[in-house]
N, C-alpha and C positions, 0 to 999 in steps of 0.2 A: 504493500500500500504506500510507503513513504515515497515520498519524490514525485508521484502521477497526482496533484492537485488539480481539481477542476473546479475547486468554488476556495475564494478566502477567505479565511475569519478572523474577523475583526471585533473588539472587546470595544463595546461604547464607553466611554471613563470607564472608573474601576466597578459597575457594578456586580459584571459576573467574578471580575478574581477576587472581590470582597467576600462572594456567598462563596468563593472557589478554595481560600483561603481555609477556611473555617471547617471542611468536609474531614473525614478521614482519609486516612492515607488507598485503603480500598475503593474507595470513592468515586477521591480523585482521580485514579488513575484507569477504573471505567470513564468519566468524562471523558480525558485522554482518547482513550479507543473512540468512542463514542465521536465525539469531532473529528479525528482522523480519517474515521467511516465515513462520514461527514463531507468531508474535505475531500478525500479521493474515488469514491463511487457513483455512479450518477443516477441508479434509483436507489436511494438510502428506504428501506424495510419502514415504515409507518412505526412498527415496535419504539423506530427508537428516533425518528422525527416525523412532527405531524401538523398539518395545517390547522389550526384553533378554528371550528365555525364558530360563526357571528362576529368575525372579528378585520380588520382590516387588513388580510397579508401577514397575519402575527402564525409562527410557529412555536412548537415545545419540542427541546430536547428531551429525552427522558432517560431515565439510568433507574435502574432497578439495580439492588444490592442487598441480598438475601431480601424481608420483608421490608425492607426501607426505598421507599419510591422520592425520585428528586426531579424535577423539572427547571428548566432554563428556556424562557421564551426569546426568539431573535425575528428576527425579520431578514427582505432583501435587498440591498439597493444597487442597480445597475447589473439585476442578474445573477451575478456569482457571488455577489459580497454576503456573507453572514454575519449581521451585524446579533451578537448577544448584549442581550440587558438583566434583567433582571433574573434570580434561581429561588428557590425553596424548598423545602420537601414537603412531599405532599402526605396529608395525615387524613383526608377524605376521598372519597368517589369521586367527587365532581372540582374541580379544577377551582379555588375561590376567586371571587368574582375582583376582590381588592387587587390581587395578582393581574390578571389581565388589565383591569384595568390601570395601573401603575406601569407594565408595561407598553400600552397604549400609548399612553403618556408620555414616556420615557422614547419610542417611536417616535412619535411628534415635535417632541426635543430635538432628536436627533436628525431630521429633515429642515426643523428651523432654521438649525445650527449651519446646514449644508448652502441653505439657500442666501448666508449673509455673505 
């Protein structure tokens, strides 16, 4: 997988190596794969990124590790770019609403930011 990139990722400020920071070392290092999957194949499996309905273009990485589920929502700009924002782990069924919507947010920041 190393070396054959078709998409790059790109970290909006520090919000994802804030939540990236903070994981176990197991964790982390499915992100790792996880992004690199990501980054080098070009249909990435739903399992482990997926388009958010209801939402403007927002996706969720997700990583499962033993019964601890994590999500990381990004978006795209210009195609290949995976912009990441915000992470959490997830401790319900349904995805909470404050999460999308902070990432939303944080989305919209980050195209402000583009167009000054």
């Amino acid at each position: 997988m190393a070396g054959n990139f078709i998409r790059n990722i790109f970290y909006y400020k520090a919000f994802y190596l804030d939540f990236f920071a903070k994981l176990r070392p197991e964790v982390k290092k499915k992100f790792n794969w996880t992004l690199q999957l990501i980054a080098t194949i070009d249909r990435v499996p739903e399992k482990y990124f997926k388009h958010i309905a209801g939402t403007t273009g927002l996706y969720e990485i997700r990583v499962e590790v033993g019964s601890d589920i994590f999500r990381v929502f990004s978006f795209f700009d210009k195609g290949h770019l995976v912009i990441l924002v915000n992470g959490f782990q997830k401790k319900t069924q349904k995805t909470p609403k404050n999460e999308i919507e902070l990432a939303e947010r944080l989305k919209k920041q980050y195209f402000d930011e583009q167009g000054k």
